[in-house]
N, C-alpha and C positions, 0 to 999 in steps of 0.2 A: 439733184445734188444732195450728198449725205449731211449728217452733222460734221464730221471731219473734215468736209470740204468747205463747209460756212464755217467751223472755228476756225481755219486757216487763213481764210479770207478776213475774218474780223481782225485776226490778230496782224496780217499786212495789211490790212487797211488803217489799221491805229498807228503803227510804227509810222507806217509813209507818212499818215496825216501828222505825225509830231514832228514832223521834219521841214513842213510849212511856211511854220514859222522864219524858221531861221533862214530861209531863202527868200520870205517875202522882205526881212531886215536886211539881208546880205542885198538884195539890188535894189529896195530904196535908197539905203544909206552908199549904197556902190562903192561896199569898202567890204575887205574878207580879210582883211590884215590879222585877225584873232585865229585863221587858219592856217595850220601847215601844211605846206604841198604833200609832206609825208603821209599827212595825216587821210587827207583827198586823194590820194593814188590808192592806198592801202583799202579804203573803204569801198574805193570806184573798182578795187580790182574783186575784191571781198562778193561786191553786190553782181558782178559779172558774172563769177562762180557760182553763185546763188541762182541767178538766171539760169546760167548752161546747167545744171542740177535740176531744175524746173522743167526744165524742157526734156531733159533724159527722164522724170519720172512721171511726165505729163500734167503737172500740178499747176493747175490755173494760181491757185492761190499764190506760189511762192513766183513763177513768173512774173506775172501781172506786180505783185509787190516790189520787187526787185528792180523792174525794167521802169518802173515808176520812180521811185527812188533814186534809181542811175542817175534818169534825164533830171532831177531835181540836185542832183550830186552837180552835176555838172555846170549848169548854172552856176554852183557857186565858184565851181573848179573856173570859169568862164571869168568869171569878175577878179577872181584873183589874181588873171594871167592879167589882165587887162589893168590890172589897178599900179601904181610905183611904187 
């Protein structure tokens, strides 16, 4: 694996990991009230294209970030439906 292949990696592995957070708070507290569904569709469809671009270029890195991130997207996407 090149250096271009580990900078791409480093840089989705820091983004997903900042993202964590906010889903480990989103399902203790089992609240996403501070979310808009606009906002969760937009991102969920963003990181999709992300992925399918992954895959057309072969790039572990942007894959693997993305498809991470998704399932982490979703969770929140998850609570939200679920919450009143």
């Amino acid at each position: 694996m090149d250096s271009i292949h580990l900078l791409g990696l480093a840089a989705g592995s820091l983004t997903t990991l900042s993202f964590i957070p906010q889903v480990a708070q989103t399902l203790r507290t089992r609240s996403a009230h501070d979310f808009s569904y606009a906002m969760l569709v937009c991102f969920l469809a963003g990181l999709i294209l992300w992925f399918v671009y992954g895959m057309v270029r072969d790039d572990p890195a942007i894959i693997i970030a993305n498809a991470v991130t998704a399932v982490l997207l979703l969770c929140i996407l998850a609570v939200k439906i679920r919450s009143p």
